[in-house]
Backbone as CSV, one residue per row, in Angstrom:
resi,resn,N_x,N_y,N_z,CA_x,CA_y,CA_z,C_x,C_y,C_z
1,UNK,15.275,-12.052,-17.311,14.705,-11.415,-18.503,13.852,-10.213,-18.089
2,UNK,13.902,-8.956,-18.659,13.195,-8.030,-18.449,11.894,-7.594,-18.851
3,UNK,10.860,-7.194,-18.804,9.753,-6.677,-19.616,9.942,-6.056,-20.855
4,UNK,11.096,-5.732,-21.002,11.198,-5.397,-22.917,11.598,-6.550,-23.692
5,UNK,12.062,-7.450,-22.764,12.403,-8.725,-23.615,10.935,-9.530,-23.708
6,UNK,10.277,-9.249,-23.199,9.113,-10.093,-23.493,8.058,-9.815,-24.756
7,UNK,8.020,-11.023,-25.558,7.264,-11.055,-27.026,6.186,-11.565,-26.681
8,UNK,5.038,-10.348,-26.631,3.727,-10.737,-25.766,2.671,-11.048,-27.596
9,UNK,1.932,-12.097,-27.159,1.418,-12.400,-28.631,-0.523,-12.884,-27.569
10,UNK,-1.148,-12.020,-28.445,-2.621,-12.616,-28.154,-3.061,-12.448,-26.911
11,UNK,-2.596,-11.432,-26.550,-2.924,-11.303,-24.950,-4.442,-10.633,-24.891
12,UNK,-5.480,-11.189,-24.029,-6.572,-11.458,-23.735,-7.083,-10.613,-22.309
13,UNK,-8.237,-10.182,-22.299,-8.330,-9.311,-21.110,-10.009,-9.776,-20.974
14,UNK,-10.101,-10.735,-19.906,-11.271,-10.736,-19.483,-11.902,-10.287,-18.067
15,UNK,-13.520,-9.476,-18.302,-13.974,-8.620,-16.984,-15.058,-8.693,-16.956
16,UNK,-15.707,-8.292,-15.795,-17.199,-8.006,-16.010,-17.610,-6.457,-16.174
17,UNK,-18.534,-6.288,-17.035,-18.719,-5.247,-17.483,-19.639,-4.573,-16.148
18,UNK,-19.761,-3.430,-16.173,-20.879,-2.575,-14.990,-22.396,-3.539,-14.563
19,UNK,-22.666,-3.741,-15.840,-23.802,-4.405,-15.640,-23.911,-6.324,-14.650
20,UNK,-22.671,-6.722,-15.050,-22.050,-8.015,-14.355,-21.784,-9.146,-15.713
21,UNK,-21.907,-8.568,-16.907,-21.709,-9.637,-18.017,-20.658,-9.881,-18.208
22,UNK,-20.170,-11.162,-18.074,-18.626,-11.313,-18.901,-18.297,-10.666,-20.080
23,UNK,-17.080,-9.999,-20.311,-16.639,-9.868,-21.397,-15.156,-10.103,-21.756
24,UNK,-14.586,-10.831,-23.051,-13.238,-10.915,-23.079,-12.696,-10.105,-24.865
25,UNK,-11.913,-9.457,-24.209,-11.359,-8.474,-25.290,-10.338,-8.622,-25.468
26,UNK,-9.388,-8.171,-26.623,-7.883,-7.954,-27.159,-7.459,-6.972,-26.037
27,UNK,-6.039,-6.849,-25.550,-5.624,-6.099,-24.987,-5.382,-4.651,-25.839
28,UNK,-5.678,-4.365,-26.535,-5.488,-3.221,-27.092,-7.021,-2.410,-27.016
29,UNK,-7.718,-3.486,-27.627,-9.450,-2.383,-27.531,-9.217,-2.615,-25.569
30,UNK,-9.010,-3.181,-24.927,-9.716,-3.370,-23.644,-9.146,-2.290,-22.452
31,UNK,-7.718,-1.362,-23.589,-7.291,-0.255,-22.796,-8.335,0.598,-23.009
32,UNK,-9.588,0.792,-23.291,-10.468,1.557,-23.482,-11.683,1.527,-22.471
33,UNK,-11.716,0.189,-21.904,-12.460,-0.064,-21.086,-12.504,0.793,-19.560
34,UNK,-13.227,1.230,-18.979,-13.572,1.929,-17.734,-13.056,0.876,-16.423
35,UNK,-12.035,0.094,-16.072,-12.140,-0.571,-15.382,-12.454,0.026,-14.197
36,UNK,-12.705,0.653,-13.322,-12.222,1.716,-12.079,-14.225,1.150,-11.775
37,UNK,-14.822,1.228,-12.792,-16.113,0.834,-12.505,-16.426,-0.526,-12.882
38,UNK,-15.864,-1.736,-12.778,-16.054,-2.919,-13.125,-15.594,-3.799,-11.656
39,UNK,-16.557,-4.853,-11.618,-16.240,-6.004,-10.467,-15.493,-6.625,-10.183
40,UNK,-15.110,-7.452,-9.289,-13.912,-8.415,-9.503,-14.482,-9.764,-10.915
41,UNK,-13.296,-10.028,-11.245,-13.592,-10.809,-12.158,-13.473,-12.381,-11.832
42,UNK,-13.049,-12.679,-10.293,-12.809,-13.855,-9.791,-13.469,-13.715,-8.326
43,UNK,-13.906,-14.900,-7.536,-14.264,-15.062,-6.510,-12.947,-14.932,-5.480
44,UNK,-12.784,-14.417,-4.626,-11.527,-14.471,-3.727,-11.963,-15.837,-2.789
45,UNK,-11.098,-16.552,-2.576,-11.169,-17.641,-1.489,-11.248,-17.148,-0.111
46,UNK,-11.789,-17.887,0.610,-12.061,-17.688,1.702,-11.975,-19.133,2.359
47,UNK,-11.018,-19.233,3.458,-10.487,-20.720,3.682,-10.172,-20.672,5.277
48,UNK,-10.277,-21.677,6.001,-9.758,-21.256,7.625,-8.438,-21.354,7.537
49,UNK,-7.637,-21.833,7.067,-6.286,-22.225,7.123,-5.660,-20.990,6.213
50,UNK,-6.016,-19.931,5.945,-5.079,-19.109,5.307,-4.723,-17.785,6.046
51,UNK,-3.746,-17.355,5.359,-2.656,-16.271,5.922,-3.252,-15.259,6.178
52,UNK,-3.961,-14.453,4.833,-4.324,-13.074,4.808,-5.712,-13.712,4.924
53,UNK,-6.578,-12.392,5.118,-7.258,-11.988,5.346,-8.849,-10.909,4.500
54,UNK,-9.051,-11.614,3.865,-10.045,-10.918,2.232,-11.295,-10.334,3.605
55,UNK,-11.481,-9.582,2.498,-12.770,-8.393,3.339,-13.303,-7.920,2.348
56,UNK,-14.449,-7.172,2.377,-14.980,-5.615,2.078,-14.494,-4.626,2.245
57,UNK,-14.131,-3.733,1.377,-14.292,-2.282,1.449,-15.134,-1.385,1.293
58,UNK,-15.528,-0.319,2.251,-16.260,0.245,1.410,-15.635,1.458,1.288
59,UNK,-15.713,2.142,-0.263,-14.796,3.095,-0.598,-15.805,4.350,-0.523
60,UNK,-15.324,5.642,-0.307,-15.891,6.771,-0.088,-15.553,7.356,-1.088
61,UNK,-14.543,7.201,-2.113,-14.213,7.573,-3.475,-15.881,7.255,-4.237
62,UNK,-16.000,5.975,-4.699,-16.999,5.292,-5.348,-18.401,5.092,-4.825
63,UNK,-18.507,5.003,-3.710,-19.440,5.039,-2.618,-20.314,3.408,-3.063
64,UNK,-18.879,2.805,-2.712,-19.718,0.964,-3.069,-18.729,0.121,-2.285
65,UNK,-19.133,-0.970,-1.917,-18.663,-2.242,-1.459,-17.334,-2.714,-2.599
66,UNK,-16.034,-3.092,-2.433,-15.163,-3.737,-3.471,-14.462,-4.575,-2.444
67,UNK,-14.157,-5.647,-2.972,-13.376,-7.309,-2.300,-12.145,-7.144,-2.479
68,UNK,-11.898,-6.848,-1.240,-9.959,-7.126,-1.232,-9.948,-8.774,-0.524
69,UNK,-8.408,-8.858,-0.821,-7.999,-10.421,-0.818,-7.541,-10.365,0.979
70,UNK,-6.618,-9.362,1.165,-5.508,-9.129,2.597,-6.425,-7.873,2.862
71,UNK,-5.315,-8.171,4.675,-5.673,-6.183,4.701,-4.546,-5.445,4.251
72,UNK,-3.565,-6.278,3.970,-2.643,-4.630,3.037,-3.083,-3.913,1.654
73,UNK,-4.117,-5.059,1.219,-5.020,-4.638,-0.133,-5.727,-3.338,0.655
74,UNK,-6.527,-3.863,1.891,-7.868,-2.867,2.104,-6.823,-1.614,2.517
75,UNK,-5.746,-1.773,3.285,-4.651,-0.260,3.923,-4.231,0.705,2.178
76,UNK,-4.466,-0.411,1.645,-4.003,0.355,0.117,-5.268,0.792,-0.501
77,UNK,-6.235,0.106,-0.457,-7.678,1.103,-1.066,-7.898,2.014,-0.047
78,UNK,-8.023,2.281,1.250,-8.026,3.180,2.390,-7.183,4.958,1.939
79,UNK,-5.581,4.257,1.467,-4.616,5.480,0.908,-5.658,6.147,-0.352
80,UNK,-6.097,5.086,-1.500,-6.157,5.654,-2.355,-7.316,6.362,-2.248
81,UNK,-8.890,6.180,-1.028,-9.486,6.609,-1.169,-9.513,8.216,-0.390
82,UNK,-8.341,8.039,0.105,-7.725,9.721,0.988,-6.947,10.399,0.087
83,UNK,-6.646,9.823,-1.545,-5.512,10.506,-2.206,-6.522,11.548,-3.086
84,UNK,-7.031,12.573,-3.193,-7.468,13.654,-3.940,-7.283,13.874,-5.360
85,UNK,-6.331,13.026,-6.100,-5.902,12.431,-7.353,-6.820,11.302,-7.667
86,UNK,-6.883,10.400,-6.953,-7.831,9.313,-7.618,-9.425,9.608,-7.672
87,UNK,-10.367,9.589,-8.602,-11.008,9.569,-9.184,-12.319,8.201,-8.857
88,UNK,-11.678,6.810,-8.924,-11.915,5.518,-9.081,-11.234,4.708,-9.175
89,UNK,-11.713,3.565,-8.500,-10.651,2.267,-8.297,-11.510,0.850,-8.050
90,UNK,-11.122,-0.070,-8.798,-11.447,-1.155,-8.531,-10.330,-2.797,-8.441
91,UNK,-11.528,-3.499,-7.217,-10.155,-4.740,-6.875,-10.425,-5.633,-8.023
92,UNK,-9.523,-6.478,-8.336,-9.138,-7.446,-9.268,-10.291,-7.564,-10.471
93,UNK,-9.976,-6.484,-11.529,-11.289,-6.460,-11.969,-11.365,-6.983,-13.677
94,UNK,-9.899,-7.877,-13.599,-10.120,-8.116,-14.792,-8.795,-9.484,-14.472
95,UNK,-8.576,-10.332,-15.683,-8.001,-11.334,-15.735,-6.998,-11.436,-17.204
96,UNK,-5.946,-11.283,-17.056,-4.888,-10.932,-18.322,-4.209,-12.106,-18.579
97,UNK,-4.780,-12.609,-19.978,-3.611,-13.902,-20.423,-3.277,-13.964,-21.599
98,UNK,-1.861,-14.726,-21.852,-1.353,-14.551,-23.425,-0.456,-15.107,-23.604
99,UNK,0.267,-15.078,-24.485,1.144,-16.109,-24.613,2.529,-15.276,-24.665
100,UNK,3.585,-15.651,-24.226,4.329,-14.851,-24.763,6.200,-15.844,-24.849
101,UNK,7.307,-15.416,-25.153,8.595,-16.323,-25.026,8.896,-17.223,-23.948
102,UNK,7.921,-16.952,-22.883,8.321,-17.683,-21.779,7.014,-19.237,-21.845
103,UNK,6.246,-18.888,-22.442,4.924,-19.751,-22.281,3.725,-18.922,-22.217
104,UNK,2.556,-20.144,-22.171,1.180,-19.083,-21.519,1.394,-18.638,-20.188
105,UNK,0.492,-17.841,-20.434,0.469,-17.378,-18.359,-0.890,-16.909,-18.558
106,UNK,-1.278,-16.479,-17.192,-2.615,-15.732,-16.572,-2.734,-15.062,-15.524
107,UNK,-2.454,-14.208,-15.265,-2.438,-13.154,-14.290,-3.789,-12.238,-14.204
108,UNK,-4.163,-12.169,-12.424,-5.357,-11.076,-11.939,-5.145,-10.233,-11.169
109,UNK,-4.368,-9.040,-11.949,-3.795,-7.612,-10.986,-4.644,-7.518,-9.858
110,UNK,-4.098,-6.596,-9.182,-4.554,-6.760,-7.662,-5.824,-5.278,-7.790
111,UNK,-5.309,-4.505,-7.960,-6.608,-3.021,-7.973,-5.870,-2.210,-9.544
112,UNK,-6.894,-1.482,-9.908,-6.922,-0.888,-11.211,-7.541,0.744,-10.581
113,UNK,-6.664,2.171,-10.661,-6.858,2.864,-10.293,-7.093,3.839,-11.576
114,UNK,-7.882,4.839,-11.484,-8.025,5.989,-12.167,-7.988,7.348,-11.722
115,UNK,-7.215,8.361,-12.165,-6.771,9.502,-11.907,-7.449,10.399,-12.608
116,UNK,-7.547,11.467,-11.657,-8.617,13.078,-11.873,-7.556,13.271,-13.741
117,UNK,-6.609,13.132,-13.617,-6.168,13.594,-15.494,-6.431,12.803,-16.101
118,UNK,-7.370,11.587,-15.785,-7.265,10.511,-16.757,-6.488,9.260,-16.802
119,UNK,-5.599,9.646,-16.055,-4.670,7.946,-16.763,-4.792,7.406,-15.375
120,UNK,-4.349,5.838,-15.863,-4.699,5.088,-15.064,-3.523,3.968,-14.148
121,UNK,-3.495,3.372,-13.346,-2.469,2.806,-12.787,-3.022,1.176,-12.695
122,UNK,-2.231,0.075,-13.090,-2.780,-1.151,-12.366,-1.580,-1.014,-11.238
123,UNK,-2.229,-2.037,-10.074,-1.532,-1.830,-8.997,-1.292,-3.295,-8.445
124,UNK,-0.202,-3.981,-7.791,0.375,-5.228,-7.510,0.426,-5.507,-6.027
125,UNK,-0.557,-5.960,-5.018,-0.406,-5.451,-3.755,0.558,-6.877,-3.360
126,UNK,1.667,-6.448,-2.925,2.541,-8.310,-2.065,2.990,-7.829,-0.622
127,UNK,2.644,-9.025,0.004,3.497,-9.062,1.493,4.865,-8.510,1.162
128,UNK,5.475,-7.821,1.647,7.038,-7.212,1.533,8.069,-7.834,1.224
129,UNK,7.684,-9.323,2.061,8.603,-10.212,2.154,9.061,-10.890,0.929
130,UNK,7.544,-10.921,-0.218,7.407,-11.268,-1.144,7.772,-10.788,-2.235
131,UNK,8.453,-9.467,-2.252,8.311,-8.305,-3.595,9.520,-9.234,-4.610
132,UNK,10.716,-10.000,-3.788,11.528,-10.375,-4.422,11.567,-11.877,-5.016
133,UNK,10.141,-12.265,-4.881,9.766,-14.022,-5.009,10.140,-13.788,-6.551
134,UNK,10.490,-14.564,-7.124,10.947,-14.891,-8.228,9.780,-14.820,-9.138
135,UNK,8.418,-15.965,-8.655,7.270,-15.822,-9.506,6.588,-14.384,-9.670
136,UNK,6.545,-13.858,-8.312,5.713,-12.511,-8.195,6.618,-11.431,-9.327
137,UNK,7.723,-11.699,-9.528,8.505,-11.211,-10.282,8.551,-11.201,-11.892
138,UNK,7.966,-12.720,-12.110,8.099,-12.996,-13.284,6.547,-12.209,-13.980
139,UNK,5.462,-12.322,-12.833,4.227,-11.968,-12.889,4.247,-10.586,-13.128
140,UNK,5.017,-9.767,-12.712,4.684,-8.403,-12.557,5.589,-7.863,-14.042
141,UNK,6.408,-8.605,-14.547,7.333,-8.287,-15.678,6.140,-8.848,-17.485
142,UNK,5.172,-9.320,-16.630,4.368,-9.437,-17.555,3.490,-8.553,-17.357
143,UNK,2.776,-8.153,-16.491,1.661,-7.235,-16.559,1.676,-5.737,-16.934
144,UNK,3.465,-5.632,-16.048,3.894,-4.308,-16.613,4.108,-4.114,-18.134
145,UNK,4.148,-5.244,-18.927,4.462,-5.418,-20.228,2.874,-4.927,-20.792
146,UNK,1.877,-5.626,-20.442,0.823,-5.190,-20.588,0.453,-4.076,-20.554
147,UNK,0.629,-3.406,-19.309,-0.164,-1.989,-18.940,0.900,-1.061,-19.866
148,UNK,2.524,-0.792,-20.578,2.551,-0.778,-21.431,2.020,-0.473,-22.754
149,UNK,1.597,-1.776,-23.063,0.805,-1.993,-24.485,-0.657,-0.842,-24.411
150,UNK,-1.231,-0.977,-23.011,-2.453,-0.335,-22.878,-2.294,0.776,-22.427
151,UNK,-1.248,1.266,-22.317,-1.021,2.970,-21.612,-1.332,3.237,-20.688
152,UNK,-1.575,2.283,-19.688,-1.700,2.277,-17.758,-0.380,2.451,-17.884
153,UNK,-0.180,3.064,-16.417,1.378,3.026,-15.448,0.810,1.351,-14.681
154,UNK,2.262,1.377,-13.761,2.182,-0.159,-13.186,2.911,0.054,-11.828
155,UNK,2.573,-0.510,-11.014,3.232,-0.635,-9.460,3.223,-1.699,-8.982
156,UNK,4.206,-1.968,-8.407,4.245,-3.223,-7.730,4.482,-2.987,-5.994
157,UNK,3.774,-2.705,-4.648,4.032,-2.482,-4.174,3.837,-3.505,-2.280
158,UNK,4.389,-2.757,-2.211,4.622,-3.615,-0.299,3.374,-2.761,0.245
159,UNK,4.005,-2.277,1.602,3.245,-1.140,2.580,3.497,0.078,1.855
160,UNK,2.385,0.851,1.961,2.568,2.353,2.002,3.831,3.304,2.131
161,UNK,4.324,3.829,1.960,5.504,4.872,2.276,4.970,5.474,3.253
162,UNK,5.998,5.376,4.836,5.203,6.806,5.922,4.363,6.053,6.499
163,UNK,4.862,4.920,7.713,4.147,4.285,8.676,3.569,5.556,9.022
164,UNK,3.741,6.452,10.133,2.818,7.114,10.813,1.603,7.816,9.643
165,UNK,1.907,8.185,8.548,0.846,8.643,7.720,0.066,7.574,7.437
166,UNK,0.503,6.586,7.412,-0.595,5.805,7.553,-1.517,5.655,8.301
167,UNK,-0.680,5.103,9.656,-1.455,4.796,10.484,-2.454,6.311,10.836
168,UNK,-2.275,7.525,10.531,-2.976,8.760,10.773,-4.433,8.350,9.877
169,UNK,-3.517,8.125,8.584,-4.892,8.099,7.466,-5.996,6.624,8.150
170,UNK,-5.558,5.667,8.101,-6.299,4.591,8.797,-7.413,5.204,9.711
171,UNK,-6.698,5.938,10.831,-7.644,6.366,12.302,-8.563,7.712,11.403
172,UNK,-8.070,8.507,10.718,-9.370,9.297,10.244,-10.134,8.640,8.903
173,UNK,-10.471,7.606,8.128,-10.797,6.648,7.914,-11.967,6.462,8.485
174,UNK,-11.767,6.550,10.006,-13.164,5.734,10.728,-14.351,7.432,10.853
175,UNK,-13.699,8.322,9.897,-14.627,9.518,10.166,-14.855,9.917,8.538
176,UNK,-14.729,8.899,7.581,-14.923,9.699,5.808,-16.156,9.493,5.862
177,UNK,-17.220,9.215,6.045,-18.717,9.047,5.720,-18.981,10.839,5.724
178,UNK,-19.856,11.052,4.956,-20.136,12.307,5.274,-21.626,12.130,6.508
179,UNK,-21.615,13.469,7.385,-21.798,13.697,8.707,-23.592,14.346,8.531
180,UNK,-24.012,13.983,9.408,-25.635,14.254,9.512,-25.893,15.738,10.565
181,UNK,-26.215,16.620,9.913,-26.959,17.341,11.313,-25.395,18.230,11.964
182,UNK,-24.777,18.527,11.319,-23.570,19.074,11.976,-23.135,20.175,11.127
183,UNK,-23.968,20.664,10.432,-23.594,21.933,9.476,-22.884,22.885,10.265
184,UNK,-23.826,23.229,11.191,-23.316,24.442,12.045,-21.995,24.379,13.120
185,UNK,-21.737,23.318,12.905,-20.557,22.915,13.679,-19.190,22.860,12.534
186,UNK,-19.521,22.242,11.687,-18.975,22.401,10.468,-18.076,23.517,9.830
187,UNK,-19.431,24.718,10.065,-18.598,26.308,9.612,-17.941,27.173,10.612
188,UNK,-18.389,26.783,12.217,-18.392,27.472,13.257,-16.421,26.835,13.074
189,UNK,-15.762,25.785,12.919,-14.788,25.273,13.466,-13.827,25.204,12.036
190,UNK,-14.585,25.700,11.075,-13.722,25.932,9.693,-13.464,27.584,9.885
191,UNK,-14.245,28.301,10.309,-13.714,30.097,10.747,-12.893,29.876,11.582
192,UNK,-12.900,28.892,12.749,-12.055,28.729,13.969,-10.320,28.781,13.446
193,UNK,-10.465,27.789,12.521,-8.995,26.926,11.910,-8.448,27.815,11.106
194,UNK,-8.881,29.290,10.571,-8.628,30.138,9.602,-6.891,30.763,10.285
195,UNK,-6.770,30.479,11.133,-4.699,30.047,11.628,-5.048,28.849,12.469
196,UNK,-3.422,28.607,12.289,-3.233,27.271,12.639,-3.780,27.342,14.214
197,UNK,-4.034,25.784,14.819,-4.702,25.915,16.430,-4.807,24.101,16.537
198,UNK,-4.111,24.273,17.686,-4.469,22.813,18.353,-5.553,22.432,18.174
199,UNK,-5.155,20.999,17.894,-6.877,20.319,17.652,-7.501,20.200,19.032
200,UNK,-6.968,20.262,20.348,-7.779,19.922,21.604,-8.614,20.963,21.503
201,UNK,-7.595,22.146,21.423,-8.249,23.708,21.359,-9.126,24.104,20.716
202,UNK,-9.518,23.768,19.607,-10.022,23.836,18.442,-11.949,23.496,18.964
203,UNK,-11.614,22.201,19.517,-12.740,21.547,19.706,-13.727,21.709,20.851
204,UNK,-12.192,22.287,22.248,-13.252,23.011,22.992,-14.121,24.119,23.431
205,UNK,-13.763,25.010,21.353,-14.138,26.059,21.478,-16.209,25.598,21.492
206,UNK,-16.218,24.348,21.583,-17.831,24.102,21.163,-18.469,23.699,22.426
207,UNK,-19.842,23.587,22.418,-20.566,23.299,22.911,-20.060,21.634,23.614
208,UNK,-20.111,20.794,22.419,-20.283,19.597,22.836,-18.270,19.089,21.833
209,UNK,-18.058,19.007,22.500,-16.227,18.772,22.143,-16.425,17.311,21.392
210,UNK,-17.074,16.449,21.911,-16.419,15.107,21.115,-17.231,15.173,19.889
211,UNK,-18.241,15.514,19.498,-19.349,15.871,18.450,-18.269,16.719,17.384
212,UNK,-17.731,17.525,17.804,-16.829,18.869,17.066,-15.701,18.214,16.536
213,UNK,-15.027,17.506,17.834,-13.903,16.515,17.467,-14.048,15.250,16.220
214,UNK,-15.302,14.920,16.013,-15.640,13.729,14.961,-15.759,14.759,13.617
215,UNK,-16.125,15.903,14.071,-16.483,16.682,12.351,-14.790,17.455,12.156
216,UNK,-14.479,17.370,13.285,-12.781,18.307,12.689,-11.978,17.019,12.028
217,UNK,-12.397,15.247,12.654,-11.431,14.769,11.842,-12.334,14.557,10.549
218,UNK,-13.429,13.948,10.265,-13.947,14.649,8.958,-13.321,15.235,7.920
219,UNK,-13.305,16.497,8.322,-12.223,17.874,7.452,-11.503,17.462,7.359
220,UNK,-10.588,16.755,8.217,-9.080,16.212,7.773,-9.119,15.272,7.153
221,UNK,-9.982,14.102,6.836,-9.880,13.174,5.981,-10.405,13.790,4.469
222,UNK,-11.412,14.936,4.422,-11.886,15.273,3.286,-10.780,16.553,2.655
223,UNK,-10.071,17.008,3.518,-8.895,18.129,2.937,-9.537,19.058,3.404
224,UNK,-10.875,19.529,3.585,-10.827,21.068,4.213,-9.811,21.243,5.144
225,UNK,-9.753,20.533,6.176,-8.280,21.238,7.361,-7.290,20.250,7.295
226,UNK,-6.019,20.924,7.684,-4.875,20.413,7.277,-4.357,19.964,8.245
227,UNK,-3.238,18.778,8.708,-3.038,18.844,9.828,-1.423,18.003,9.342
228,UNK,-0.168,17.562,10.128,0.637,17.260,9.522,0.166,15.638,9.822
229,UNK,0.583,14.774,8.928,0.526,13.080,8.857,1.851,12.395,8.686
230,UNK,2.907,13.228,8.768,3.832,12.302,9.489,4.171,12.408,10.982
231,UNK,3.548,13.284,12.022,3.290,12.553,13.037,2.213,12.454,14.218
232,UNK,2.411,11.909,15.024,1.210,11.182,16.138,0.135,12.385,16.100
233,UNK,-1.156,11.709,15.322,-2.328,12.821,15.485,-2.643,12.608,16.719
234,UNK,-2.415,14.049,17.828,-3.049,14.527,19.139,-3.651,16.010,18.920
235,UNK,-4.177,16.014,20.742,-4.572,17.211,21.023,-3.808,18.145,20.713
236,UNK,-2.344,18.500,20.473,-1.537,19.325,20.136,-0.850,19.442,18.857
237,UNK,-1.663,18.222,17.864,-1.709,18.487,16.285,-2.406,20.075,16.278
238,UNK,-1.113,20.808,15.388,-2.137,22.016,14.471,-2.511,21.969,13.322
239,UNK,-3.863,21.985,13.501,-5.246,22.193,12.050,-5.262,23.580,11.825
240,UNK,-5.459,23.403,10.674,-5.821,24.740,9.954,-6.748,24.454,8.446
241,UNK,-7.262,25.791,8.602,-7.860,25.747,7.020,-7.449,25.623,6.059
242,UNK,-7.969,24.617,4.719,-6.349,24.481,4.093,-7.036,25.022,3.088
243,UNK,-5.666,25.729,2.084,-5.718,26.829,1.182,-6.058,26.373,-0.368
244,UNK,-6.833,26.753,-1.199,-7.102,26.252,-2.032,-6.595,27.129,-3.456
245,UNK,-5.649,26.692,-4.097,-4.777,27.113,-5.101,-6.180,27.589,-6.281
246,UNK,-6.112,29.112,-6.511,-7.288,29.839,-7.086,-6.665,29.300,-8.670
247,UNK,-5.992,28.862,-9.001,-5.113,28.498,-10.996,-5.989,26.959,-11.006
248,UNK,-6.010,25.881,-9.643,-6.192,25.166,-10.040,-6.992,24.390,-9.149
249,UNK,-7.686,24.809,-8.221,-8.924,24.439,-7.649,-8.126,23.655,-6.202
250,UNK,-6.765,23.383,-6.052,-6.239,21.977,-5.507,-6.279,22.547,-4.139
251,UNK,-6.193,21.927,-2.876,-5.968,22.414,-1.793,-4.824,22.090,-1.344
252,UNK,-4.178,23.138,-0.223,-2.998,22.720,0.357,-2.764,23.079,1.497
């Protein structure tokens, strides 16, 4: 059965609001709701005997702590907080139930994203292995039915597209905090990058190279310099200053 075949009746959306109060709404007023700034709405387990792996994030989008379940959750808040489109995002921040031709159900999407135009995405994070489980299937043919009704888009996804971009975005990751005391290093190596130039090169135009090297990947995680991410970031990656489209502010 598909998501248009489904006769969704009374479907229910409960969250915690900013402040931490429960609230449970109709799915129709509750597409109105800000989720991107709301908590998880469930405790994640934490057990010795289990598979994945629940953590903290802390997002540089939002600049707060959010509870993923796995780490393919946290590799997927990591993407979204390097994607220049998203806006805000939050993990499991609400709880969707209703009744519909098949029975009740209750489903707790995995992250709820918001985009610089406004609209919004719920997002389905599964082991790969899993995308074709029958339940995860039946689950996601409901929620997508939902997000639907509420004018979210919907994803259901594995890993990332673009192992090596990943794994690139991951390793500059460990440099998104913004940087103390390095202004002048900052502008000295953004005039540098104004054409393309090896990143070894780049860095030993400075004083102190590994200091220069932590603020050039910086730039690359924040978009000032560009560098390619489908493959192996080295000394012989070329950075450059990246160009910022004067119609629409975007960089490239």
């Amino acid at each position: 059965m598909k998501a248009v075949d489904l006769q969704l009746r009374s479907v229910q959306v409960r969250f915690l609001n900013p402040d931490g109060q429960e609230e449970q709404l109709p799915l129709e007023v509750a597409a109105e709701v800000a989720f991107e700034n709301c908590g998880a709405i469930r405790r994640i387990p934490h057990r010795a005997d289990q598979a994945h792996t629940p953590s903290t994030h802390w997002s540089s989008t939002t600049n707060r702590m959010i509870e993923c379940e796995s780490y393919l959750e946290s590799v997927w808040m990591t993407m979204l907080d390097f994607d220049p489109e998203v806006i805000g995002f939050s993990g499991q921040p609400m709880q969707l139930s209703g009744v519909d031709n098949r029975g009740a159900w209750k489903a707790t999407p995995d992250l709820f994203v918001r985009r610089v135009d406004g609209s919004a995405t719920v997002m389905e994070v599964k082991n790969p292995t899993r995308l074709n489980d029958a339940k995860v299937r039946a689950t996601a043919e409901r929620v997508a039915a939902c997000c639907a009704v509420a004018g979210w888009g919907y994803e259901l996804v594995g890993e990332p597209p673009g192992r090596q971009r990943t794994i690139n975005v991951l390793a500059l990751a460990g440099y998104r905090r913004e940087m103390v005391g390095v202004s002048g290093y900052r502008a000295q190596l953004l005039a540098l990058a104004r054409e393309p130039v090896p990143l070894g090169r780049l860095v030993s135009f400075t004083a102190e190279p590994l200091v220069a090297r932590a603020v050039v990947l910086h730039l690359c995680w924040t978009g000032e310099l560009t560098v390619d991410l489908t493959r192996p970031l080295e000394d012989t990656s070329l950075v450059q200053l990246a160009v910022v489209d004067s119609s629409t502010g975007e960089r490239r």
